[in-house]
Backbone bond lengths (Angstrom), bond angles and torsions (degrees), N, CA, C in turn:
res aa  C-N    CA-C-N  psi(-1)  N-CA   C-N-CA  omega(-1)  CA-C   N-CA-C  phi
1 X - - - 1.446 - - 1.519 109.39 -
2 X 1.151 117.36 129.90 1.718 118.00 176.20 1.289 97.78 -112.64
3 X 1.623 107.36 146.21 1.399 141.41 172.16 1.431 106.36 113.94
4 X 1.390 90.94 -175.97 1.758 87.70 -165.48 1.569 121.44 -92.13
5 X 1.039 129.00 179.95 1.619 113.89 -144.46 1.569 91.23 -75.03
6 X 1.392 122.07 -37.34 1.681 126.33 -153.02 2.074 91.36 -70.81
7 X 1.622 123.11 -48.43 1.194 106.21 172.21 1.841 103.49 -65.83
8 X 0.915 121.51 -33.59 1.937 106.38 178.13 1.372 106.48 -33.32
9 X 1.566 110.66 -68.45 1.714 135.87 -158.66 1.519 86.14 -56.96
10 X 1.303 118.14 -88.07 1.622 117.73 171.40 1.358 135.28 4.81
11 X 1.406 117.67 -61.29 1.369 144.32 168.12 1.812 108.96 -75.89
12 X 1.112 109.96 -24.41 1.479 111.71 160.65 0.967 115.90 -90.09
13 X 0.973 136.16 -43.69 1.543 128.74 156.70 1.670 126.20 -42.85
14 X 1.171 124.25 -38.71 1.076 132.96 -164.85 1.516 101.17 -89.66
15 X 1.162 144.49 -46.43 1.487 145.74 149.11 1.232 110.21 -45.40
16 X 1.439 128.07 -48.93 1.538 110.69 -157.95 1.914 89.76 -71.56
17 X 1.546 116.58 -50.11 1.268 116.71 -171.92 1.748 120.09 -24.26
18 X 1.937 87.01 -53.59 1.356 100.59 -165.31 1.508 109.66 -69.37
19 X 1.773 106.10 -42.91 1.589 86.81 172.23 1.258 134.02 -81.46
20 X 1.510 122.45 22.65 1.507 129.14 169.48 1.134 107.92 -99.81
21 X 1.461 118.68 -15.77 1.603 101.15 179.01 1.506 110.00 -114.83
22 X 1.591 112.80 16.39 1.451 104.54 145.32 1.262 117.96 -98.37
23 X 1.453 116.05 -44.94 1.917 124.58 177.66 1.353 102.75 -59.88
24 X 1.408 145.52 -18.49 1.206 133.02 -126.07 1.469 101.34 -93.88
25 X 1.141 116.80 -8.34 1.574 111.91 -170.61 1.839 124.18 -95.70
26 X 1.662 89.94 2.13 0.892 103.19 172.40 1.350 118.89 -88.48
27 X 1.539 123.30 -178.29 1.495 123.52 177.79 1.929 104.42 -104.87
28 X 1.329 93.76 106.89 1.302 109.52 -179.75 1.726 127.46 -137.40
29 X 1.310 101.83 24.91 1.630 102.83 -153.32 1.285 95.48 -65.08
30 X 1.520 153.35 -33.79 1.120 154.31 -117.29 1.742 99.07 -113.24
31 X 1.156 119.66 -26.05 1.573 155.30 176.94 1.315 105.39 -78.83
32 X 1.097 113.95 -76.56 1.435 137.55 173.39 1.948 92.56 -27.66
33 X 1.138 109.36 -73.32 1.809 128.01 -161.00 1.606 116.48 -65.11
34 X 1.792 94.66 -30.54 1.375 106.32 162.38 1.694 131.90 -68.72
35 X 1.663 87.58 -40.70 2.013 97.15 178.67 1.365 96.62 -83.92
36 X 1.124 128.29 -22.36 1.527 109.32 -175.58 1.802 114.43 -78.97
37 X 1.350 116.97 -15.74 1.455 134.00 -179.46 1.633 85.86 -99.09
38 X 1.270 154.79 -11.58 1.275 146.52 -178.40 1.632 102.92 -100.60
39 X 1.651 108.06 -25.25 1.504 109.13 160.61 1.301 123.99 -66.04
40 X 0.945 121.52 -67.49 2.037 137.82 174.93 1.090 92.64 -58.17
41 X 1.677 145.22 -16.38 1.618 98.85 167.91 1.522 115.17 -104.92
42 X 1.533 107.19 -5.23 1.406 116.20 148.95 1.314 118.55 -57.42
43 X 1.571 125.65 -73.44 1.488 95.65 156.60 1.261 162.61 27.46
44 X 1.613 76.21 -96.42 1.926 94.10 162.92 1.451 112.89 -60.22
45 X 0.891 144.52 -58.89 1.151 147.07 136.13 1.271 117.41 33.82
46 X 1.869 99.30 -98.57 1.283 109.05 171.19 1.438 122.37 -63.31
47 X 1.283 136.23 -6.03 1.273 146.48 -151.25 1.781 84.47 -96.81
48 X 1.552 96.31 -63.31 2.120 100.71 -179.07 1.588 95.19 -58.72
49 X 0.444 111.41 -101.82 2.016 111.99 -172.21 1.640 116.49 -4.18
50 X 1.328 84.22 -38.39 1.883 73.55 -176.62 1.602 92.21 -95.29
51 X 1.165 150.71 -27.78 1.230 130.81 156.49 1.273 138.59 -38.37
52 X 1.769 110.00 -10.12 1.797 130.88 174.34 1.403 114.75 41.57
53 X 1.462 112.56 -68.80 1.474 117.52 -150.03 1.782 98.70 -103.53
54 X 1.799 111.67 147.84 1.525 116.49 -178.72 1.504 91.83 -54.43
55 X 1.158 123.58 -76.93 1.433 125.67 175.25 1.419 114.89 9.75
56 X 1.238 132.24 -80.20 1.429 163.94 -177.57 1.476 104.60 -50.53
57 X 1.532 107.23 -72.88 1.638 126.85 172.74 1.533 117.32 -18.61
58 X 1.831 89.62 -67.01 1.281 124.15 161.93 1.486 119.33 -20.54
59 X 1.439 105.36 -75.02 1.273 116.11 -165.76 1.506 127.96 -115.91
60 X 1.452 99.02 19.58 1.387 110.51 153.81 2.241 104.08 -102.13
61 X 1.150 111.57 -19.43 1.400 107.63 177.64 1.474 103.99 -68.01
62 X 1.381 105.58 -54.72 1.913 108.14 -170.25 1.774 101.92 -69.26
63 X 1.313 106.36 -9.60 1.962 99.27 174.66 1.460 94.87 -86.03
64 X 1.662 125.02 -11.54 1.453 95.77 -169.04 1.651 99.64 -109.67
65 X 1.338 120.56 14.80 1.298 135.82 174.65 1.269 126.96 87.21
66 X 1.738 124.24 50.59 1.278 131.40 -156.21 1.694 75.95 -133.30
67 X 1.492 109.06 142.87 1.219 115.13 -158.80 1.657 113.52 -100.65
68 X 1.062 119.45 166.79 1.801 112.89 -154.89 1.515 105.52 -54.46
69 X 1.620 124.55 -39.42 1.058 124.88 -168.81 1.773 98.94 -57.76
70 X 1.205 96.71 -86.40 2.105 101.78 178.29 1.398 99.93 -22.65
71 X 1.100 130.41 -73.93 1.388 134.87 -151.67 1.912 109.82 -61.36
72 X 1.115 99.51 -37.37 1.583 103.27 164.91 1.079 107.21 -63.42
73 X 1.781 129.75 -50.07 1.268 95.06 -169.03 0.923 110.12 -101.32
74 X 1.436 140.97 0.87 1.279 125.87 160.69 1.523 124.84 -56.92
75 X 1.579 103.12 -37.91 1.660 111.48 171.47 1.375 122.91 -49.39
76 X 1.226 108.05 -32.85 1.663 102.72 -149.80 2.405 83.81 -115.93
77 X 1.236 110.68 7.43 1.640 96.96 -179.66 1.673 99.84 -62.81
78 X 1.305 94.43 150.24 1.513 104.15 150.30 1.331 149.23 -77.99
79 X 1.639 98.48 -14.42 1.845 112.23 -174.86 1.352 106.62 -78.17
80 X 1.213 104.84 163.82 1.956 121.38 -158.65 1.608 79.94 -69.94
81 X 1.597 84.17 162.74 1.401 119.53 166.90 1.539 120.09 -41.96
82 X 1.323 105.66 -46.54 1.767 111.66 -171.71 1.888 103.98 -72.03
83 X 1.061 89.15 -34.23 1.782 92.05 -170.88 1.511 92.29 -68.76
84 X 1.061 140.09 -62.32 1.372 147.95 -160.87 1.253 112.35 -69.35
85 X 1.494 114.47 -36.78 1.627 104.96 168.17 1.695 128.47 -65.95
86 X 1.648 97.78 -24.91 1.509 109.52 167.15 1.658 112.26 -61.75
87 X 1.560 128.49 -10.69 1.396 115.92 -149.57 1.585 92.08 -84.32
88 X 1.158 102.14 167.62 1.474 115.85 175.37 1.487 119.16 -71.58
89 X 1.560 110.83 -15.19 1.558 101.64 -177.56 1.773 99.55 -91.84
90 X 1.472 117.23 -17.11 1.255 100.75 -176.81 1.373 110.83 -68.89
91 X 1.364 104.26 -35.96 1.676 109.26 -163.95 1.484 99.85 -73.25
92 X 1.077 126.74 -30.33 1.760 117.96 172.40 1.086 105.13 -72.28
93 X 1.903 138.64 -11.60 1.617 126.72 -179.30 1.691 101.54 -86.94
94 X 1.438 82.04 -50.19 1.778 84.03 174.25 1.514 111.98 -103.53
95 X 1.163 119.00 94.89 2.144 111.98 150.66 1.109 120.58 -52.05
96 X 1.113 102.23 155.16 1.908 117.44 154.38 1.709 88.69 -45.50
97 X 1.565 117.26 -56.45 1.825 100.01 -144.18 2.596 86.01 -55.18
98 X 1.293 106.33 -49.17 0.853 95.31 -142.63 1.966 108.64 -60.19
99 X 1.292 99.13 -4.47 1.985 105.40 -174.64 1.244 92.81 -66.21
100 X 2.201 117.87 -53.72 1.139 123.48 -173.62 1.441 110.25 -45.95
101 X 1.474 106.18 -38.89 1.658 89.72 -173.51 1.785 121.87 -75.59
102 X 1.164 75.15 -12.94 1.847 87.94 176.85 1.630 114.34 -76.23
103 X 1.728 105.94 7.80 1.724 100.00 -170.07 1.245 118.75 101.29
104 X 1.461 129.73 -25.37 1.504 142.50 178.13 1.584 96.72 -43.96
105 X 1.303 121.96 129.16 1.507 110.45 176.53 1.707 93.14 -101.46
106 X 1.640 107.84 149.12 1.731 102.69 -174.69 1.529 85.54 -88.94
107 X 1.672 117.06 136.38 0.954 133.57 177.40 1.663 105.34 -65.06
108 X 0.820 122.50 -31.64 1.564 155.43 -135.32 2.056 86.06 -75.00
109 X 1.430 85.78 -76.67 1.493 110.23 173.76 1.804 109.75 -50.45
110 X 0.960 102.11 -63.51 2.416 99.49 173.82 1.824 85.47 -39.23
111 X 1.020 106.48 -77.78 1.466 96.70 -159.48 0.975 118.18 -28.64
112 X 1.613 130.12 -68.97 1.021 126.16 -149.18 1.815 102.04 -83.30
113 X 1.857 115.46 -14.18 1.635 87.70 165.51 1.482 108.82 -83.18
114 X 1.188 128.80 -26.99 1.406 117.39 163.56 1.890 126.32 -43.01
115 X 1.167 97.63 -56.52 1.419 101.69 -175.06 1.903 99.79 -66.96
116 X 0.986 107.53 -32.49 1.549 105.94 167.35 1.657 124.31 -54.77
117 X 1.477 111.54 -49.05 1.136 115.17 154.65 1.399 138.99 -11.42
118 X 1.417 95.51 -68.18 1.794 138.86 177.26 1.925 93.20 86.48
């Protein structure tokens, strides 16, 4: 994905919106809970990747409060991006709360005021 993460979130936002408030009236919560956990670990994803260097890895993990041990070795692993974004220390550097705070809208939530709607 090119551009910077805030147009990424943006452009995710603006699709997921649109397709919840056409699909939304359907019964899908279970879908809904799955793509939105298939989002955040995409995410993470792109979040490690564009961080490139251990250096960086490093010291954006210990800014998000993952402690020198994890963060070393998470910095310096060799396995791809996708495996590593699944690990448990990423998901404690990055949360759901913290994507939300980045603008991520929880799909989770449209739904259910949509499907509330009717």
């Amino acid at each position: 994905m090119n551009g910077n993460f805030e147009e990424i979130v943006k452009k995710i936002n603006q699709i997921t919106t649109g397709w919840i408030n056409y699909y939304g009236i359907s019964r899908m919560k279970k879908f809904i809970i799955e793509t939105q956990k298939w989002l955040n670990h995409r995410l993470r994803q792109l979040i490690w990747k564009r961080w490139k260097k251990p250096k960086t890895k490093y010291k954006m993990l210990r800014k998000y409060g993952v402690n020198h041990d994890d963060a070393m070795k998470l910095a310096n692993s060799r396995k791809g991006y996708w495996r590593l974004s699944r690990s448990e220390i990423l998901q404690r550097a990055i949360t759901k709360e913290k994507l939300t705070k980045w603008r991520l809208k929880d799909i989770s939530l449209l739904y259910e005021q949509r499907y509330l709607k009717g």
